[in-house]
Structures are given as structure tokens and as C-alpha cells.
C-alpha positions in Angstrom: -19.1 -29.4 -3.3 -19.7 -26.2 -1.6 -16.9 -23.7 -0.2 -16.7 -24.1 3.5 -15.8 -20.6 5.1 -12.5 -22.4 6.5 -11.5 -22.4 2.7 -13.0 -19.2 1.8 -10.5 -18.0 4.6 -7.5 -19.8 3.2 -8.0 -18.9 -0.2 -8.4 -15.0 0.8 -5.8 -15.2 3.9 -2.6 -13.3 2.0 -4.0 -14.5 -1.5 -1.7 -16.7 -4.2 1.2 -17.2 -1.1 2.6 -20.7 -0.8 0.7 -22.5 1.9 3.8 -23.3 3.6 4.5 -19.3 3.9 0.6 -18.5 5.0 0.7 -21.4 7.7 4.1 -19.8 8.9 2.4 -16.5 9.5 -0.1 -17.4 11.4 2.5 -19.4 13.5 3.9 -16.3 14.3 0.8 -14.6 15.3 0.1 -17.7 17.5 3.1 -17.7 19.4 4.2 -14.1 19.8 1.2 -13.4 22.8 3.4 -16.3 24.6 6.4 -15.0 24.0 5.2 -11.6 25.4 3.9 -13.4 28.7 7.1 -15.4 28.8 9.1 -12.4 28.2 8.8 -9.3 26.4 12.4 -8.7 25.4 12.4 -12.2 23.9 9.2 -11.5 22.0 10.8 -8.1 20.7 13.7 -10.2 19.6 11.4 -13.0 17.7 9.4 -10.3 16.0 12.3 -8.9 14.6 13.1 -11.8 13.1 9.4 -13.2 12.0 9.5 -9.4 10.2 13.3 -9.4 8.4 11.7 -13.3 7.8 8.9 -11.1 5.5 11.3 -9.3 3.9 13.4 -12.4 2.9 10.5 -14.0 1.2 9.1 -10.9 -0.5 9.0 -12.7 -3.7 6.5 -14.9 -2.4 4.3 -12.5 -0.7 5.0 -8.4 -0.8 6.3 -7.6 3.1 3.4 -4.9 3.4 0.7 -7.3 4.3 2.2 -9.7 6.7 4.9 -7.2 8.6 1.7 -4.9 8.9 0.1 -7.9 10.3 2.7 -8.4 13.2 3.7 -4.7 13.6 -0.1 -4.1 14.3 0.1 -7.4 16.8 3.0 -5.9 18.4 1.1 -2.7 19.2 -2.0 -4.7 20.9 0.4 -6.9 22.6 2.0 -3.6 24.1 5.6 -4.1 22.7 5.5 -0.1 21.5 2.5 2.4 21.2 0.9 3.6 18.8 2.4 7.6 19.8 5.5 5.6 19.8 5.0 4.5 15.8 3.8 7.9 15.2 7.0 9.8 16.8 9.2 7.5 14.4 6.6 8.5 11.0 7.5 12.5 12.2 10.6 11.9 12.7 11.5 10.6 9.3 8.4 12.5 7.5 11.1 14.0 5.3 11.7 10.2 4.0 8.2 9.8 3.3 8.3 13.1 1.3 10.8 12.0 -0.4 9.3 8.7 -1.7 5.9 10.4 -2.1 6.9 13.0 -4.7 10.9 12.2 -5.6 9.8 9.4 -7.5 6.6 10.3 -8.9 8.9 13.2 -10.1 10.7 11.3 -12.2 7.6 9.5 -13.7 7.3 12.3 -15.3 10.9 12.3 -16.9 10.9 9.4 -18.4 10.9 10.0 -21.6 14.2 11.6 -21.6 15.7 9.2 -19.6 14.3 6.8 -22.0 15.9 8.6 -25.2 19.1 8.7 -22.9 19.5 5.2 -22.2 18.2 4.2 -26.0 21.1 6.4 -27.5 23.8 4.9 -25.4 22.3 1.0 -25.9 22.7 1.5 -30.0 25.5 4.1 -30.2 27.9 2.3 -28.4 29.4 -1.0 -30.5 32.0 -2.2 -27.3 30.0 -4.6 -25.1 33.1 -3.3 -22.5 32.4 0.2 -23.2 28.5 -0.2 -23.4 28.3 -2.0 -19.8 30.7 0.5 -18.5 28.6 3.6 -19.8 25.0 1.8 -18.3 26.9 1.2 -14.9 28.0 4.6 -15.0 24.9 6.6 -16.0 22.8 4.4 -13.6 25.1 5.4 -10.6 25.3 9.3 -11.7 21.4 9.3 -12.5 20.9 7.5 -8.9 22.7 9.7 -7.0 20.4 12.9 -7.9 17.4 11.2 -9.0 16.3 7.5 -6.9 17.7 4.3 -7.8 14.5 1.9 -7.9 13.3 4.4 -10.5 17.0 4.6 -12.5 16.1 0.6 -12.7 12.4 1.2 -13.4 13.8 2.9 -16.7 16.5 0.5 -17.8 14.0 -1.9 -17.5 11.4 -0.1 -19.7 14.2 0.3 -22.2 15.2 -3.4 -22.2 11.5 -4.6 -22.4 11.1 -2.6 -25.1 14.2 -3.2 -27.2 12.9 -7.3 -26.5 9.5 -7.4 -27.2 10.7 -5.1 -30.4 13.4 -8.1 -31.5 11.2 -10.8 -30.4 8.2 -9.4 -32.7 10.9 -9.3 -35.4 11.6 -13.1 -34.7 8.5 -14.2 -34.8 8.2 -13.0 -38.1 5.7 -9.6 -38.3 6.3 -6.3 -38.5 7.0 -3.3 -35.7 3.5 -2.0 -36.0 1.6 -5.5 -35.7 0.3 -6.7 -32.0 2.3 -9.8 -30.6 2.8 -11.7 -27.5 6.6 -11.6 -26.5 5.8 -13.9 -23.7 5.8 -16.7 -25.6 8.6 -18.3 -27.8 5.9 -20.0 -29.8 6.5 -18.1 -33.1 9.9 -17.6 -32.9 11.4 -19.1 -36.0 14.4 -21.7 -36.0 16.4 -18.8 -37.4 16.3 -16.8 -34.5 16.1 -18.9 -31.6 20.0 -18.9 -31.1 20.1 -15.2 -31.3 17.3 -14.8 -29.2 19.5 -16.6 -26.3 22.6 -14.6 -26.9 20.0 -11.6 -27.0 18.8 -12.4 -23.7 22.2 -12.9 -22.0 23.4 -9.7 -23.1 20.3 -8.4 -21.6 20.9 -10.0 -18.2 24.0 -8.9 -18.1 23.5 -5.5 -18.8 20.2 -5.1 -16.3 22.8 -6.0 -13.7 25.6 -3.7 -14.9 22.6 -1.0 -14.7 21.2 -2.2 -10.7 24.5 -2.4 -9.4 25.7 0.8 -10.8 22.3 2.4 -9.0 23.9 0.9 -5.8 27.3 2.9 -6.7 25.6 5.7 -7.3 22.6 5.8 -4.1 25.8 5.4 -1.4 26.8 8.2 -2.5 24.0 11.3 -1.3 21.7 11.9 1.0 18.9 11.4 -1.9 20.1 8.0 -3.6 18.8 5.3 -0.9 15.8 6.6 1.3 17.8 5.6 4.1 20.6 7.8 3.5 17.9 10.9 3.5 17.1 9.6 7.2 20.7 9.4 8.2 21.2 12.9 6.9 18.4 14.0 8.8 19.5 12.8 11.9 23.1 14.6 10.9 22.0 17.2 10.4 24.4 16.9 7.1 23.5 19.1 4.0 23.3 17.4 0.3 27.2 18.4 -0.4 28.4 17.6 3.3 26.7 14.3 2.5 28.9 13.3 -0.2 32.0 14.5 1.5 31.6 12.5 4.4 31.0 9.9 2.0 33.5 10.2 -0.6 36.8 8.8 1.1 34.8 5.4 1.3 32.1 5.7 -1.5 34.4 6.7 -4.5 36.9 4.1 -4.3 33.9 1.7 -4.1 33.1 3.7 -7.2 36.6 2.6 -9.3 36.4 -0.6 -7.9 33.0 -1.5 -8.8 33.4 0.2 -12.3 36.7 -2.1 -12.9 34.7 -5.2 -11.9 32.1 -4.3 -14.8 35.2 -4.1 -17.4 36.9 -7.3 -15.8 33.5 -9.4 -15.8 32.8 -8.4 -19.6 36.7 -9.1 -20.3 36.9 -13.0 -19.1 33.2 -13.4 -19.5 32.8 -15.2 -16.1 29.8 -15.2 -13.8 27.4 -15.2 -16.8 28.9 -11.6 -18.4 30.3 -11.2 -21.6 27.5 -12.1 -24.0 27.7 -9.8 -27.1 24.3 -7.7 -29.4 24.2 -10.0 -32.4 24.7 -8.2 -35.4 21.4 -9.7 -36.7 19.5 -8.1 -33.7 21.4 -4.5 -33.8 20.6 -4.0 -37.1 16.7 -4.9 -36.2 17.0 -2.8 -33.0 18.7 0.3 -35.6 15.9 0.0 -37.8 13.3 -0.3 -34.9 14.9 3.7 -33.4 15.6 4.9 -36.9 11.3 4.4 -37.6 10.4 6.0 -33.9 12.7 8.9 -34.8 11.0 9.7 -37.9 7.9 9.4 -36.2 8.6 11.3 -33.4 6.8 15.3 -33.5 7.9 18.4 -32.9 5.7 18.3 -29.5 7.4 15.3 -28.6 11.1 16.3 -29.2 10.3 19.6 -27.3 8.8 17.3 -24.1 12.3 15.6 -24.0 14.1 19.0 -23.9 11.5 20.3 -21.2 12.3 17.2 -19.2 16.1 17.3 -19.1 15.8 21.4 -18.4 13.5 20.3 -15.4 16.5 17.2 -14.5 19.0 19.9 -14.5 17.0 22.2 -12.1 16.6 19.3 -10.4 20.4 18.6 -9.8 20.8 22.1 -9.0 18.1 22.4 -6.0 19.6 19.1 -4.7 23.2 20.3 -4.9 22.4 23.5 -3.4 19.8 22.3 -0.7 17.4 24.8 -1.8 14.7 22.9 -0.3 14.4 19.3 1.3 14.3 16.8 -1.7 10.5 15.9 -1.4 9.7 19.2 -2.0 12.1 19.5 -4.8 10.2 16.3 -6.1 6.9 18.2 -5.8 8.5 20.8 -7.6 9.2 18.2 -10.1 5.5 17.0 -10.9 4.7 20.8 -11.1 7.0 21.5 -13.9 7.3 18.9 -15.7 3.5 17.7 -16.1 3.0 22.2 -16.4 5.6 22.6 -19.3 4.6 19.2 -21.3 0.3 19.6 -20.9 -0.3 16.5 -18.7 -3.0 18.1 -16.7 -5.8 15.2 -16.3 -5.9 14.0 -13.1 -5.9 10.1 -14.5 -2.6 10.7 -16.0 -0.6 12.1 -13.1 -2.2 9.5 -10.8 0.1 6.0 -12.2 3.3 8.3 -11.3 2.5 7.5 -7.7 1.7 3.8 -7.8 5.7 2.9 -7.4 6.3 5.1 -4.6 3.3 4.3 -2.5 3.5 1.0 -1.7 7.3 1.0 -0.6 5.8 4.1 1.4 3.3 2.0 2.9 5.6 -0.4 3.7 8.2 1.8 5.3 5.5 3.3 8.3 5.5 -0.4 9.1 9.5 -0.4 9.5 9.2 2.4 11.8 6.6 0.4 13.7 9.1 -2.7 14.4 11.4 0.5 15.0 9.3 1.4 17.5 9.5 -2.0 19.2 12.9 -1.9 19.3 13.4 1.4 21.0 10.9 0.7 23.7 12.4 -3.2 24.3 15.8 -1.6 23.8 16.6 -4.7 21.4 19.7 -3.7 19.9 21.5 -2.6 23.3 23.1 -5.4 24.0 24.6 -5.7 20.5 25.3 -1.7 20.5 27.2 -1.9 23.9 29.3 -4.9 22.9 30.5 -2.9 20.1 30.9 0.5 21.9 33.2 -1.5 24.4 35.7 -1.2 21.0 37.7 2.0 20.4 38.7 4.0 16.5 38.4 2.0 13.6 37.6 -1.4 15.2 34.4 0.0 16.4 33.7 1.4 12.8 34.4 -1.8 11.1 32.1 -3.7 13.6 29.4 -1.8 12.3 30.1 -1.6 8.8 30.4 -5.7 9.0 27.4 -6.1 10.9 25.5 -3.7 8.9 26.3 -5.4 5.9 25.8 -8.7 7.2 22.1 -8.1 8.0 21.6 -6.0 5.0 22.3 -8.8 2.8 19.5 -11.3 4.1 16.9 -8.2 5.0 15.8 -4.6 3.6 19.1 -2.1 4.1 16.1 0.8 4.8 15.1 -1.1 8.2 18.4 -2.3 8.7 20.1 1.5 8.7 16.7 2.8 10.3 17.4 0.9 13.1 21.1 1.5 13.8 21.3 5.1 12.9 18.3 5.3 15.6 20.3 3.6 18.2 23.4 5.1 17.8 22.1 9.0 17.8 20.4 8.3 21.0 23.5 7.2 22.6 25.2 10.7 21.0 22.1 12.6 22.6 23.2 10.4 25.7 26.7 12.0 25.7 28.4 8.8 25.8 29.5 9.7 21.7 31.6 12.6 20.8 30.8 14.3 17.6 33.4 12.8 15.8 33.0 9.3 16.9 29.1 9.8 15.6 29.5 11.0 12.4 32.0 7.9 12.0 29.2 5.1 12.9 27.0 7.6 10.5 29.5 7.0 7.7 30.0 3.0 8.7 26.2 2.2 9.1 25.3 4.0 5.4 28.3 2.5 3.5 27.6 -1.1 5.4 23.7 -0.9 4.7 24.4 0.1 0.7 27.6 -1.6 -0.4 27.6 -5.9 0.8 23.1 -5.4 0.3 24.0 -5.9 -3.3 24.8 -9.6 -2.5 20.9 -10.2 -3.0 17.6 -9.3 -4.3 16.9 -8.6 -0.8 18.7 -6.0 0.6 18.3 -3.6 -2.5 14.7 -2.4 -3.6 16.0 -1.8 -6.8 17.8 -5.5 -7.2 13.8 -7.0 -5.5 12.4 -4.1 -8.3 14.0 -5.8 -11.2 13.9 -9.6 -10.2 9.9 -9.5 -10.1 10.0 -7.3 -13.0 8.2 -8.3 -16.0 11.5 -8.3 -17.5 13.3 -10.8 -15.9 11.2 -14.0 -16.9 11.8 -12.6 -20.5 15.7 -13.0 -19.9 15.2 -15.6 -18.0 16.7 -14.1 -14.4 16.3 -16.2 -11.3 17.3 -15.4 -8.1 20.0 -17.5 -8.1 21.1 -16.4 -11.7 21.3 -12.8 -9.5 22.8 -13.7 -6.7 25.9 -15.6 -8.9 25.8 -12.4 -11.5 26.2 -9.9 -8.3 28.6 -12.5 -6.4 31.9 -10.8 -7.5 30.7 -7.4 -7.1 29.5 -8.3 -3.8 33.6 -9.2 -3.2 35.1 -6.6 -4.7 33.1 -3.8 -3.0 32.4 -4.8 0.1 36.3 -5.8 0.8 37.0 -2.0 -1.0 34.5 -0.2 1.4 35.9 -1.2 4.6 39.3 -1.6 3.5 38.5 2.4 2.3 37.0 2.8 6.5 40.5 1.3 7.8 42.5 2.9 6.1 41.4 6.4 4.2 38.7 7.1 7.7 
């Protein structure tokens, strides 16, 4: 029978989405002109939560596409204008730089982030030890480089230490094609260490994404949103982190002692060990690339970690805002290592550009906000509080939200609200660089609780890696559960008391 248009439509309308979640969207589009005849500040308020409803469900459809949907709604419906949107893209163009070129940047340093993460993986025989060292060069790489592409790395490394064992498993040799989607081949043999393999593996990817989170609280270049609070500060790369630190490296210690304590009593699905049958595969496997590897290719590593140190040092010196750095980046590294075809430097920008994308449409809802004055209501309720009750408001409420939404809109929001009321001169200096310090640490620490509030956590859980390892989103949420404890109850135990 013939395609009516009505299922053409449905079959195109936001492509392989659930039905359920396509019919839901299209509710919203329905009732949101009602809303905005009833009442606009009600229709603000429902729009805000149809869009942090996108981001929940971003594993069934990417937010882009349906919050560009209502954000554009929201501009014909006259709940913020377009000048409006494009004040908030100005505003926070050096956040857009950053994404544009910081992580394209490190494309190009891959392979000595690779070689990094390899060495530590095989040279290191303590699982305690091993996790310890991946949480903690994850959170030093994140807070100069970016975490989503600290995570984009590990998970190169971990794909390719897999497919390498599976391929071993199923019973060929390193340089034969194979399928490592499949279990097919696998022999009997291996099938036990296979499983062990791949709960070492899960346990070790989430080591490495919440060790990104301990490492983007703690500068203005590790979360984009931190880059837009710094902004707004006015707060230089080193200021950053010393405004920072009295919360941010206790959460450090503490999350660091929950890695060793998870791999000690092997609770929450931790504590799985490397096989000896698969290390010495895995030994063999880095033993043959080494002997393989050319003189060119041992001098692009070297050329990438000179151009990672100059990195650090621009950052650390704010020699220039970090997307320029990042440009700088691209230069030097594709300059010093040949890449100079305009097809290879183009993939470097496929990460970044989407979450780019999607983050003009946050300052769109942002928009919406400012002009309905949304958050007001919620912002004068907690300004009626004085010192550290005021602080720990926001950090809680911060947190709260961040956990079921994206902690980028979440901190765009607040940190927008709560400079306007400095501008306002109803906050003294003090008192805003507080709330600064409570809404960063509140959007970055408790978002770890799920795949939602961290890019990087969303980045790995939809992953080509995690149906190899078999991670869920549950599995995630129980793996991250006790870190979630630990560090939130550190960071504002840290506000209270060290603020």
C-alpha cells in the first residue's frame, strides 16, 4: 500500500524517536500558544520545563532538534526576541569560542593523550592504584584541556584495548578484520574473561568521567559553564581556581578516597580485576604497535605534548581568552605534525559543533527567562536569606536541577540572574562572588548523579563503548550513586564551613 503523506510526516518528524516522545512534542507545541493567551509567565514557566524535559530524554532524541523547535516557538509566540537571543550569543561568544576551537584543539592531540592513557592502563598492575591514576589524570587533563574530550579519549583507549582482546577471543590474529560487536565467535574459553574484562572496563570509564567532573569544577576552562561564570566575574584563569579551591579540592580528596574505597569492598559494581589472560594479550597487542610505530610518529607525540604544555601555560597565564588559545592549538599542532588537507582537520570539529549548536538554543530559553523574569520569584525567596544559608540555598538548588537537566543551562541561567541583581546594587561584591562560587560548585559536583547533568557522563553512555561493556543508564546511575554522596555532602559541607 502506498505511503500517505501523514506517514511520510511521521516517519521524518524527529526520525527513529519513540512515538510516545514525538506525540509529546508536538503536545507541547499545541499547548504553549494557549498557555501564552492564558498567561505568559505561565507559558515561560511550561517551556522551561517541556525544554529541561528534552534534555532529560536526550538518549532518545539529541535536545538540538526539539528545544530548537520550542525555543524558535517561543520567539514567534513573543516570549523573548530574537535581539534578545542574540544579546545572550554576544554575551557568552567567548563560550562558543571555546567549544569551537578548545576542543577541536585537542583532536589534534590525541595521540599523545592516547599513548598517555595506554602506558598507565598496562604499567600499572594495582586495580586500586590504576583507578586512582585514571581518576586522577582525567581530572588534571580536564581542568586545562575540556572534559567531554578527556572522556572522548579514555573511551578511544578502552574501545581499542576491547575490540584488540575480543579479536584475540574469537580466535584470529591482531592484524585480521573482525566484528567486536558480536560475541558470536568468542570461544567457551574466553567468555568468562571476557565478562570480568568488561567490568573492569565499566568500572574504570567511570573512575575516568567522574574524575573529568573533579577536574572541570576546578577552572574557568573545565565545564563551558564555568568559562561563562568567569566571564561575568570578571575572574582571570588563576583567580578562578582560588575562588574555587576552598570548596573544589576537598571535593578533590574526597572523591579520590571514594575511588580507592569503591575498588577496596568492591561495592556498587567496582572492583573487578585485568585477567592475567587478557593483560598478557593486551602486553603483546602495545609491545607489536611499539615496534611498528616510526620515527615520524614518535616525533608527532613529542610535538603534541610540547604544544599541551604551551597550552597549560597560555591558560595559566591568561595570555589570551581560551578559544583563541584553542585556535592556537589547531595551528600548531596540525603545522608541526603535516596535517594540512582540509578533509583531515574538518572531523576535529564534528564534537564541538553540535553541543555548540545546542547551546545558542539554551541562551534562547535564557532569553525567555530574562524577559518573563521566571526565576524571580525563586531568586527573591532566597535573597530573603542572609551568609551561608543564602549560599547553601543555591548550591542545593543548583544541584538539584542539575541532576535531572544540563548543568550548562542550569548555571547559565542562575549566574544570569544573579549578576543582574549585583548590577542592580541590591548584592555587594562579596556576597556575588559567593553565589558565583555556590552556583559553579552546585551545577558541577551533585550533576554527576546522572547521564544528564554532565555532557561527558551523556558522551560516554551513548558511546559506542558502552553497549560493548554493557553500561545502562541505570548501571550509571548505581556506579556514580556513592560518588554522588560523598561529594556533593563534601562540597557544601566545604561552603559552610571553609566559605
Amino acid at each position: 500500500m502506498a505511503q500517505t503523506m501523514a506517514d511520510a510526516f511521521r516517519a521524518n518528524f524527529l526520525g527513529n524517536s519513540p512515538t510516545w516522545y514525538k506525540l509529546t512534542i508536538i503536545a507541547f507545541l499545541l499547548v504553549n500558544p494557549i498557555l501564552v493567551w492564558i498567561n505568559p509567565f505561565l507559558a515561560g514557566w511550561v517551556l522551561v520545563i517541556e525544554f529541561i524535559f528534552t534534555l532529560a530524554m536526550a538518549l532518545k532524541c539529541y535536545p538540538l532538534q526539539p528545544g530548537g523547535l520550542l525555543a524558535i516557538e517561543a520567539i514567534l509566540l513573543g516570549l523573548a526576541s530574537p535581539e534578545m537571543v542574540l544579546h545572550e550569543a554576544e554575551h557568552n561568544f567567548e563560550v562558543i569560542l571555546l567549544l569551537m576551537f578548545m576542543v577541536a584543539g585537542i583532536y589534534f592531540l590525541r595521540d599523545m593523550l592516547l599513548y598517555t592513557f595506554t602506558k598507565i592502563l598496562l604499567g600499572v598492575k594495582s586495580k586500586m592504584l590504576l583507578s586512582f591514576m585514571f581518576s586522577l589524570t582525567a581530572a588534571f587533563l580536564s581542568a586545562f584541556l575540556d572534559a567531554l574530550t578527556v572522556t572522548a579519549v579514555i573511551i578511544t583507549v578502552a574501545v581499542g584495548f576491547y575490540g584488540v582482546y575480543h579479536k584475540v577471543a574469537s580466535g584470529k590474529d591482531f592484524g585480521q578484520s573482525h566484528d567486536h560487536g558480536s560475541d558470536d565467535e568468542v570461544q567457551s574459553l574466553h567468555r568468562e574473561d571476557l565478562d570480568r574484562f568488561r567490568a573492569f572496563l565499566r568500572s574504570l570509564m567511570m573512575h575516568g568521567a567522574v574524575g573529568t567532573a573533579l577536574g572541570g569544577v576546578t577552572t574557568l576552562v573545565g565545564e563551558p559553564q564555568n568559562l561563562l561564570i568567569a566571564e561575568i566575574m570578571g575572574w582571570s584563569f588563576v583567580e578562578f581556581f582560588m575562588q574555587m579551591a576552598h570548596i573544589t579540592m576537598p571535593v578533590l580528596a574526597v572523591g579520590l578516597t571514594t575511588c580507592l574505597a569503591l575498588e577496596y569492598f568492591k561495592v556498587f559494581g567496582y572492583g573487578a580485576k585485568l585477567g592475567p589472560n587478557v593483560r598478557e594479550i593486551l602486553e603483546a597487542y602495545d609491545n607489536d604497535q611499539s615496534e611498528k610505530r616510526t620515527r615520524q610518529q614518535k616525533l608527532a607525540i613529542a610535538m603534541q605534548a610540547f604544544v599541551a604544555l604551551l597550552l597549560i601555560l597560555a591558560l595559566g597565564f591568561h595570555l589570551a581568552a581560551p578559544g583563541i588559545v584553542g585556535l592556537m592549538v589547531i595551528v600548531l599542532a596540525t603545522a608541526l605534525n603535516g596535517i594540512t588537507d582540509e578533509h583531515q582537520i574538518g572531523p576535529a570539529f564534528e564534537e564541538a559543533l553540535p553541543f555548540t549548536a545546542l547551546l545558542v538554543v539554551f541562551f534562547a530559553i535564557v532569553a525567555v527567562i530574562a524577559e518573563q523574569g521566571l526565576f524571580l520569584p525563586i531568586i527573591d525567596w532566597v535573597m530573603m536569606h542572609d551568609g551561608k544559608t543564602q549560599m547553601a540555598l543555591f548550591y542545593i538548588a543548583n544541584g538539584l536541577l542539575s541532576m535531572i537537566s544540563d548543568n550548562v543551562f542550569v548555571a547559565t541561567v542562575y549566574i544570569t540572574e544573579v549578576a543582574e541583581i549585583f548590577e542592580a546594587g541590591q548584592l555587594t561584591r562579596t556576597q556575588f562572588d559567593a553565589l558565583a562560587v555556590a552556583i559553579n560548585t552546585g551545577t558541577n559536583i551533585p550533576s554527576v548523579a546522572t547521564p544528564n547533568g554532565q555532557a561527558a557522563f551523556l558522551f560516554l553512555l551513548t558511546s559506542a563503548l558502552a553497549p560493548l561493556i554493557r553500561l545502562s543508564y541505570g548501571r550509571m546511575v548505581i556506579m556514580a550513586l556513592p560518588y554522588t554522596i560523598t561529594m556533593s555532602i563534601t562540597g557544601l559541607a566545604a561552603l559552610w564551613f571553609l566559605g
